[in-house]
C-alpha positions in Angstrom: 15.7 -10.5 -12.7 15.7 -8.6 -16.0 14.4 -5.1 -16.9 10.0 -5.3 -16.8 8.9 -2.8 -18.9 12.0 -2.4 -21.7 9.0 -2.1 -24.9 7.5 1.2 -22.3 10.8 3.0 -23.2 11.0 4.5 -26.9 14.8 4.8 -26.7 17.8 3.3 -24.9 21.6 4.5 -25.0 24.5 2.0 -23.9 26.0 4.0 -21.4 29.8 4.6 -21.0 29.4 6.7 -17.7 26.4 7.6 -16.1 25.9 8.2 -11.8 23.2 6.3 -10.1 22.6 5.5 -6.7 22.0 1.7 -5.7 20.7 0.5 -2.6 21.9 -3.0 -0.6 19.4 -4.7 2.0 22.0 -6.0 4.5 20.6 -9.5 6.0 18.8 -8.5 9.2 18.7 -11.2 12.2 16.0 -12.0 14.5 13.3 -11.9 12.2 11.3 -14.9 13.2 11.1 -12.7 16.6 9.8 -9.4 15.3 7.0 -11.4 13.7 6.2 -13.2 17.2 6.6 -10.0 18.9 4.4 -8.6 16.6 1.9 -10.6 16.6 1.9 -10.7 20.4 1.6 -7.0 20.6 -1.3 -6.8 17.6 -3.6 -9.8 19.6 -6.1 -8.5 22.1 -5.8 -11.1 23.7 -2.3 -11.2 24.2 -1.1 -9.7 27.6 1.6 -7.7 25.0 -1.1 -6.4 23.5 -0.2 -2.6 22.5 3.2 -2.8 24.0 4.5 -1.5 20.9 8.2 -1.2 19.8 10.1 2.2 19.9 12.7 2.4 16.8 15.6 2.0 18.6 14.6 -1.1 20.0 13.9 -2.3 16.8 17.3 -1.3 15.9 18.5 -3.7 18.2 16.2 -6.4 17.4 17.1 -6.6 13.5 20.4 -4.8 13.1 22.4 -6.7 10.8 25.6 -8.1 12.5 28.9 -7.0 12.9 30.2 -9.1 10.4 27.5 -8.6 8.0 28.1 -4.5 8.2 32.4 -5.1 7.8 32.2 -7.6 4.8 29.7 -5.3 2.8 31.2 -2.2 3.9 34.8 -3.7 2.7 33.8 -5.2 -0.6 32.2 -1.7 -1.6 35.4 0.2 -0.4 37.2 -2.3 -2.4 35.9 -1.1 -5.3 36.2 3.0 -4.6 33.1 3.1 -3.3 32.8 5.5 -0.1 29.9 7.6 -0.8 27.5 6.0 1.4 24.8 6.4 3.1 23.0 4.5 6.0 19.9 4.4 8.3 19.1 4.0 12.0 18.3 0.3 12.0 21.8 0.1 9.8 19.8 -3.0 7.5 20.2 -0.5 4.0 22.8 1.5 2.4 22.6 3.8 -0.4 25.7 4.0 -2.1 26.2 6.5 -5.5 28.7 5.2 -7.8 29.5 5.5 -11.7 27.5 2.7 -14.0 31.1 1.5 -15.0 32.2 1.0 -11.0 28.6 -0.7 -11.1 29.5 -3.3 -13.5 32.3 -4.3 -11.8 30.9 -4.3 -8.8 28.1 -6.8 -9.5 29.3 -9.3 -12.5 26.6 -9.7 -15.3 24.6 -6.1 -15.0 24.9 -3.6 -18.0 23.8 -0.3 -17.7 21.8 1.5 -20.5 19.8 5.1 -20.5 16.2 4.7 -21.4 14.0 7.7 -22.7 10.2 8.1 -21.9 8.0 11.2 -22.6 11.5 13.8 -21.1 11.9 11.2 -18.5 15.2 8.8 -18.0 16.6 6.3 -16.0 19.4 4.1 -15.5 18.9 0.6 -15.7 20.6 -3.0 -16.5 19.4 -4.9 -19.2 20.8 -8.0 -17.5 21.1 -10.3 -14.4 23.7 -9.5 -12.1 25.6 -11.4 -9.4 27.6 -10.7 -6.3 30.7 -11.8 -5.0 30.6 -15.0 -2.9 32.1 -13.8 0.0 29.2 -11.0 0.3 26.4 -13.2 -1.0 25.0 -14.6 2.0 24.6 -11.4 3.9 22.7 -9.2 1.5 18.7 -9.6 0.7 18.9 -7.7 -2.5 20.5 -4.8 -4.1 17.8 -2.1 -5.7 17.9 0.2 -8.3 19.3 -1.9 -11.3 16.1 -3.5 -13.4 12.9 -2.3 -12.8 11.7 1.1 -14.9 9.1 2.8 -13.5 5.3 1.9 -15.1 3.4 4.6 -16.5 1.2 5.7 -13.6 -1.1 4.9 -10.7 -4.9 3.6 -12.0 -7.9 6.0 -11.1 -10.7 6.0 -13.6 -12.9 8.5 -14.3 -16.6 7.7 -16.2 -18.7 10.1 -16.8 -22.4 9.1 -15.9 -25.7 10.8 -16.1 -27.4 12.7 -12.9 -30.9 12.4 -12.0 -32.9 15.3 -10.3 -33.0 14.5 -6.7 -30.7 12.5 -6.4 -27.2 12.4 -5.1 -24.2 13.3 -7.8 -21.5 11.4 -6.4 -19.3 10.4 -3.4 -18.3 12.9 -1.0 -17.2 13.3 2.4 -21.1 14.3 3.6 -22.1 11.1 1.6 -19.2 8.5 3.2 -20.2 10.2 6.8 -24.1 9.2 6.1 -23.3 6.1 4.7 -20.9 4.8 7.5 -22.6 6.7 10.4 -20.1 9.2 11.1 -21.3 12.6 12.9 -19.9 16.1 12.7 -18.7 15.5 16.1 -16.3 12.4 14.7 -13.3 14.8 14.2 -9.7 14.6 15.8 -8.5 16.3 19.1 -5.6 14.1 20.4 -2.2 16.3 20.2 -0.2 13.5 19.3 -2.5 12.0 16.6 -1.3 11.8 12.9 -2.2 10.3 9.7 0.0 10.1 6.2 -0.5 9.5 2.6 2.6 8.4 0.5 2.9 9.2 -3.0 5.4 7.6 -6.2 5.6 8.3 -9.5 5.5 11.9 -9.6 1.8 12.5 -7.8 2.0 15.6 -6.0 -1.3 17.5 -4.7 -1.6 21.0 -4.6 -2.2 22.8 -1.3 -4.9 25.2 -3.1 -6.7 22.0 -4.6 -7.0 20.4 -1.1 -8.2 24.2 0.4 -10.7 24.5 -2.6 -12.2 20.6 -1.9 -12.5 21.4 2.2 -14.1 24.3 0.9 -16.5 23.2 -1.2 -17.2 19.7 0.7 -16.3 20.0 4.2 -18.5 22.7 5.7 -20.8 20.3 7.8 -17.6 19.4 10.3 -14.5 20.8 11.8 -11.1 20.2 9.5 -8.0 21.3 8.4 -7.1 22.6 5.2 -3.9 22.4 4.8 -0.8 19.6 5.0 1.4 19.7 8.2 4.6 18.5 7.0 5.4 17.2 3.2 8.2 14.6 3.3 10.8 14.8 0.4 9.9 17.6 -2.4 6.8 18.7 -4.5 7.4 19.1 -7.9 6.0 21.8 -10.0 4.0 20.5 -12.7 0.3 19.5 -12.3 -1.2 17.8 -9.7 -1.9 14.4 -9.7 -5.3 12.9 -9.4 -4.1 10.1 -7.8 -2.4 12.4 -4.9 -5.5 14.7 -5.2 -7.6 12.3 -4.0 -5.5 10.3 -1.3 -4.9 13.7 0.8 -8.4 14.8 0.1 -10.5 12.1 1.5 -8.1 11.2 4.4 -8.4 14.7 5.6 -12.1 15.0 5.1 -12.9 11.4 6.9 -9.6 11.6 9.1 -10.7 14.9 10.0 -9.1 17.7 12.2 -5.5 15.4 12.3 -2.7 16.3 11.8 -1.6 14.8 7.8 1.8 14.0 6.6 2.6 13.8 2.6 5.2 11.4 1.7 6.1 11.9 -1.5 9.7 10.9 -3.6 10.6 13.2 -6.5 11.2 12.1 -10.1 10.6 8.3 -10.6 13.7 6.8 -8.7 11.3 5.2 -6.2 9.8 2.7 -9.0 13.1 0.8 -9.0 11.6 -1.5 -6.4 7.9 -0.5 -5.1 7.8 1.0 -1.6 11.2 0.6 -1.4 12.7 4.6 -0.8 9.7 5.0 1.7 10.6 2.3 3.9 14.6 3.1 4.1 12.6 7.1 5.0 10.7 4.7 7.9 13.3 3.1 9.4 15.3 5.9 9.9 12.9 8.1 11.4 11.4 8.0 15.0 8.7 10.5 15.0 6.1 8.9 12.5 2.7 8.8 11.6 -0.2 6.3 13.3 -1.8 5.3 10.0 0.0 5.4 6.3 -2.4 4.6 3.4 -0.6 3.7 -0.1 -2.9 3.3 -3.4 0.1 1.3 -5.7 0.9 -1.8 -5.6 2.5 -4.2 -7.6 2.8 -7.7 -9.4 3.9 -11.0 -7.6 5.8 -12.4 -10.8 7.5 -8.9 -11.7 9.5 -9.6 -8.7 12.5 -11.0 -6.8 11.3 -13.6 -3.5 14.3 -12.4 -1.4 13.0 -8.2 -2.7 9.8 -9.4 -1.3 10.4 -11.2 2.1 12.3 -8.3 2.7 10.0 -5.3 2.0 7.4 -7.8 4.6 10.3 -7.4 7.2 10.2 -3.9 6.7 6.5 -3.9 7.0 6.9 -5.9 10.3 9.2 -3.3 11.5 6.9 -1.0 11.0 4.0 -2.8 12.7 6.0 -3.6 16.2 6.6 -0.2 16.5 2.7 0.5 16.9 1.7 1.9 12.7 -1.0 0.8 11.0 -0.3 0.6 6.9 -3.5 0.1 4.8 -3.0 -0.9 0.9 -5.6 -0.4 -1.7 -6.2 -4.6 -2.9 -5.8 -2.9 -6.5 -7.8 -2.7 -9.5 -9.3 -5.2 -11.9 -5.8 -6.0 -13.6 -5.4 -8.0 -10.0 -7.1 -11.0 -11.5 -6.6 -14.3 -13.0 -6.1 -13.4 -16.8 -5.6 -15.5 -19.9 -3.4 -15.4 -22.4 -3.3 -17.1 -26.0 -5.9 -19.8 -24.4 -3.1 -20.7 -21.4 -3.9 -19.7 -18.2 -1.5 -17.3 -16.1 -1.2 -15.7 -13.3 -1.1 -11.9 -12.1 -1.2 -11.0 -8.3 -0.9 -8.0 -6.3 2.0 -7.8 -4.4 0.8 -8.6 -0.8 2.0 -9.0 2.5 0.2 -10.7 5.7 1.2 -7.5 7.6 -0.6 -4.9 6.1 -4.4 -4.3 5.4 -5.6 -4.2 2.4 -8.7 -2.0 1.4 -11.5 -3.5 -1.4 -13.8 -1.8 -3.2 -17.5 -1.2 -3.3 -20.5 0.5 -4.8 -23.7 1.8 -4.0 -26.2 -0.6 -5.0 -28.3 2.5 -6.7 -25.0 4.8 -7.9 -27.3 8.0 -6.9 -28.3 7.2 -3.9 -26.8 6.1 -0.3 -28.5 2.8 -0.4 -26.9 -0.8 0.8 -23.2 -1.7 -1.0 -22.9 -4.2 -3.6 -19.1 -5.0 -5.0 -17.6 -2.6 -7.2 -16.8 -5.5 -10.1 -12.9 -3.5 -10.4 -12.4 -4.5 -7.2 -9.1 -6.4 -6.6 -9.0 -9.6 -3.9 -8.3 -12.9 -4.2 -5.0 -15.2 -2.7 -1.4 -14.7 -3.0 1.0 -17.1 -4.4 3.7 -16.4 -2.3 2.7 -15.8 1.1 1.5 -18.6 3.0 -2.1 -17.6 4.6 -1.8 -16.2 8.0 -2.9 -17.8 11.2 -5.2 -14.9 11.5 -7.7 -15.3 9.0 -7.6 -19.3 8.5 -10.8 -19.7 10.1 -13.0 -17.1 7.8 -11.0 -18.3 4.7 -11.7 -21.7 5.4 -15.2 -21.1 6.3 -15.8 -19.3 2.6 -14.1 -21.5 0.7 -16.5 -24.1 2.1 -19.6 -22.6 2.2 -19.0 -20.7 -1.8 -17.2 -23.5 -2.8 -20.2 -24.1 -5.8 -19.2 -20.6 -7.3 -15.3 -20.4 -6.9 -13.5 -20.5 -10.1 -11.0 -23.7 -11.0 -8.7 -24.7 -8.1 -5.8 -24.7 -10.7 -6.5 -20.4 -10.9 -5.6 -19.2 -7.6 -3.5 -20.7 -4.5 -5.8 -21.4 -2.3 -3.5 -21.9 0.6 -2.2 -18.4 0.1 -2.7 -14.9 2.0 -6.1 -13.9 1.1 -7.5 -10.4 0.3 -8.8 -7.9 0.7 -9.7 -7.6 4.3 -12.2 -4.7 4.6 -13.5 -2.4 1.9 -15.1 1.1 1.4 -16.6 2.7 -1.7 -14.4 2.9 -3.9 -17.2 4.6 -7.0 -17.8 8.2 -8.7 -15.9 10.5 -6.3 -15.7 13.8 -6.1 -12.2 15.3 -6.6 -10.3 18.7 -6.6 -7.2 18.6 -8.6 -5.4 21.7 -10.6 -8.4 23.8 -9.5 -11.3 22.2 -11.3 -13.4 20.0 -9.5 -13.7 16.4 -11.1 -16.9 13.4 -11.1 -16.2 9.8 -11.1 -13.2 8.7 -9.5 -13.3 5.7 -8.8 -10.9 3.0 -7.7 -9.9 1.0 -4.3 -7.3 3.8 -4.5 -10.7 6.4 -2.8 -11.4 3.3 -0.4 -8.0 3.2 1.5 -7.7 6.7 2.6 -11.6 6.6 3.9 -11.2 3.3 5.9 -7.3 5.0 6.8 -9.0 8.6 7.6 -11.6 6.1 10.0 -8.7 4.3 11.5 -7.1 7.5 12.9 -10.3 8.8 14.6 -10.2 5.5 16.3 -6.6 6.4 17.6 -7.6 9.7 18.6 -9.7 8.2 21.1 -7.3 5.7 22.1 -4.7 8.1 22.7 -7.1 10.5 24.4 -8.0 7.4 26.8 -3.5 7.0 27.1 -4.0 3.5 25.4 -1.6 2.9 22.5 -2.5 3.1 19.0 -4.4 -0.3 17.3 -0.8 -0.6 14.8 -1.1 -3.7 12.9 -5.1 -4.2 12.9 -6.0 -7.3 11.3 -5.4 -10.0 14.2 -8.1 -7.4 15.8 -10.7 -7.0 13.0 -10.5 -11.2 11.9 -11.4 -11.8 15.6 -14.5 -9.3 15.5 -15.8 -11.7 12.6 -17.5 -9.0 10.9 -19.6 -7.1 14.2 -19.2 -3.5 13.6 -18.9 -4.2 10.2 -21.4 -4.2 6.8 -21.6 -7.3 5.3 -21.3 -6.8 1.6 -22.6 -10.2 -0.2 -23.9 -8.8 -3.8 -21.3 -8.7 -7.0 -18.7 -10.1 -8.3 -15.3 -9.2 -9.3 -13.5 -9.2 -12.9 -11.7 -12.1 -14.1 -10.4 -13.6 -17.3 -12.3 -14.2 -20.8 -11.7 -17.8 -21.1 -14.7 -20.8 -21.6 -15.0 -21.6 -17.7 -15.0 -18.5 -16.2 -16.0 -16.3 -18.9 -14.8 -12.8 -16.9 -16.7 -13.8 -13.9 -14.3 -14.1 -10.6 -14.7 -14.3 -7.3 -18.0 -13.4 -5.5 -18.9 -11.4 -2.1 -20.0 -13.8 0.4 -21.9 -13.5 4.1 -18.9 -13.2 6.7 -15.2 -12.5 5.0 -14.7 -13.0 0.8 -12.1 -12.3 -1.2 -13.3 -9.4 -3.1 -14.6 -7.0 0.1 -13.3 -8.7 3.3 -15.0 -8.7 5.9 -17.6 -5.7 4.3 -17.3 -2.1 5.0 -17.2 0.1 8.5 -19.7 1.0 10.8 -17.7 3.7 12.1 -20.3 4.3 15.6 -20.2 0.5 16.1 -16.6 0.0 15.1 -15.2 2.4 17.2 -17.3 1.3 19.8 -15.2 -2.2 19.7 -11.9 -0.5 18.8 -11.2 2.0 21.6 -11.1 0.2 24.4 
């Protein structure tokens, strides 16, 4: 694996000393059995249906062994390294360490500073390797190659108004459009929802006060964040952040939020990575997480990312739903000097992932229609899960006149997305002005989460467990309680066959919307029992 964004970074410093903290995935065990338990636990139809893991029995399931835990605990003493750090499930360790005790450590790596706009990091320029003995019981160790990328993708575009007419997405609009009442608000006591933020996004508490304010008069709602997980910084607020916490408070409304957010850009050595050692070490979590970044198959490691889907399994058994935004139109098959290649979001089979859409008329709430920056399509390197077979294979038959080439997507990988939401011309709040036109699946994923967790306030109020991971669930409704979005198409490279045109929303599941967007009376009526 070598640095990914080295030509981002105007300088870079050979380092002679310089502290930075690494992190080493120990090998976990059992893991064929956490993904049958959860799958048993996630079916409906499953008598383990919603008998959900607590995380000390996850502990047991996947802790790594005995002699996995002494070798790697030995090598990095054998090296001065003592200042360590582990979590409950005892799979990671975060050890901080000089760059020259680095380079020893791990044979090939050489550490250099690089500068960005103020900002610096710590990275290797090169490969590295581990000793033999330790080899076969780590996954990965994080925090040597990749620097962080500039920032999260929101869009704003200015468009003209029309007298009459609506001037953009807001929470009054979403609860017309997917039949949400002012009576749709939490109660449950032990109901919680979260947002988690990277690359220095932080939200502002009087941004989110101001946007409740302004937008959230017609319903009952909080206004402020319960508990903020690592530290705010104290520049601007980030648009991006703005409108996560903003729109799963005003759909999610009257729960308790949680604000995950990791200060400076140390998280962007691996994506996700510093948020999922946080949720395996605490046991007191959040039903629903949304998360609007993603990133790119071929930027990284196989063993970084059949680890991180273990960690999203983990995460699953133990009753959490986790909803991804299916990304933006750089998610697409793109071309480059006339030779095809290949871009992909990073995706796992145990999360959802959230597509875009648009209002067929932009000023008013009229049927959806794909929003063409929508990301979807198949991954080429998870297999496609038993779960959605049946819809894949049913589109793939029934479009196959208008797919693109074979030879441009895998078409025996996980397919995406696997429900959507408008994701066009928000309405936002950030450093106290109030901003038109947001737009991305990044404004989808906290409506469909912020739907998710009134659906879990019912369940809990009923004592049934929370839905955790949902799409065995919502693949067997096959689309009831759902709007099927069949209009649009997606973005996709600027070569002679496809000439920018991808793939196409479908009746039934597609790979550009799913399986269409909530019916929030309907769906709730199918979800809460």
């Amino acid at each position: 694996v070598g640095v990914n964004a080295k030509s981002a970074f105007l300088n870079m410093t050979f380092l002679t000393y310089g502290e930075l903290e690494l992190t080493f995935a120990l090998k976990q065990q059992n893991i064929d059995l956490l993904e049958k338990i959860l799958l048993l636990v996630s079916d409906p139809d499953s008598p383990q249906y919603g008998k959900h893991l607590s995380l000390q029995e996850v502990a047991d399931l996947v802790r790594p062994s005995e002699l996995t835990q002494k070798l790697v605990r030995g090598w990095l003493q054998s090296h001065g390294i003592t200042n360590c750090s582990t979590v409950h499930t005892r799979d990671f360790l975060q050890c901080s360490m000089t760059s020259a005790v680095a380079e020893t450590l791990l044979p090939g790596s050489r550490f250099y500073r690089y500068v960005r706009e103020g900002q610096s990091v710590i990275r290797s320029s090169a490969p590295y390797s581990v000793h033999s003995e330790v080899q076969q019981h780590l996954d990965f160790v994080g925090g040597l190659h990749r620097l962080p990328p500039k920032g999260p993708s929101v869009s704003t575009e200015q468009q003209s108004s029309k007298a009459g007419f609506h001037l953009g997405v807001t929470p009054s609009i979403l609860r017309e459009r997917y039949n949400l009442t002012s009576h749709d608000v939490g109660s449950a006591e032990n109901n919680s929802q979260a947002v988690a933020q990277f690359l220095e996004q932080y939200y502002h508490p009087a941004d989110l006060a101001e946007f409740m304010g302004m937008f959230g008069g017609s319903f009952e709602h909080l206004s402020q964040v319960d508990k903020v997980i690592g530290t705010q910084g104290a520049g601007k607020a980030g648009l991006e952040a703005s409108l996560d916490v903003e729109y799963i408070m005003s759909t999610g409304a009257n729960i308790s939020t949680w604000f995950f957010t990791n200060p400076g850009r140390h998280e962007s050595q691996e994506p996700f990575l510093q948020w999922m050692v946080l949720l395996s070490n605490m046991s007191d979590l959040p039903w629903v997480h949304t998360i609007s970044y993603g990133d790119d198959e071929d930027s990284l490691s196989t063993s970084y990312m059949m680890r991180i889907n273990a960690e999203f399994m983990k995460a699953g058994v133990r009753g959490i739903s986790l909803l991804f935004a299916s990304g933006q139109s750089e998610e697409k098959m793109w071309s480059d000097g006339g030779e095809m290649s290949f871009f992909f979001v990073f995706l796992s089979p145990y999360v959802t992932t959230v597509g875009g859409t648009s209002f067929k008329n932009p000023f008013k709430v009229t049927y959806e229609v794909t929003d063409y920056i929508s990301g979807g399509g198949f991954s080429n390197v998870f297999e496609m899960p038993d779960y959605q077979v049946t819809a894949v294979k049913k589109y793939l038959q029934t479009a196959a006149a208008d797919l693109p080439p074979q030879a441009y997507f895998n078409v025996s990988g996980r397919a995406y997305p696997d429900i959507a939401a408008l994701s066009d011309n928000y309405w936002v709040v950030s450093n106290r002005v109030p901003i038109p036109w947001v737009s991305g699946t990044s404004a989808s994923t906290p409506v469909v989460g912020g739907m998710l967790s009134l659906i879990n306030d019912q369940r809990l109020l009923k004592g049934l467990p929370t839905l955790g991971f949902l799409n065995p669930r919502l693949y067997k409704l096959q689309g009831r309680a759902l709007f099927d979005v069949t209009e649009g198409c997606h973005l996709s490279c600027l070569d002679e066959q496809v000439q920018g045109k991808g793939f196409c929303a479908a009746p039934s599941w597609d790979p550009v919307t799913g399986w269409g967007t909530p019916d929030f009376a309907s769906l709730q009526g199918f979800l809460s029992e």
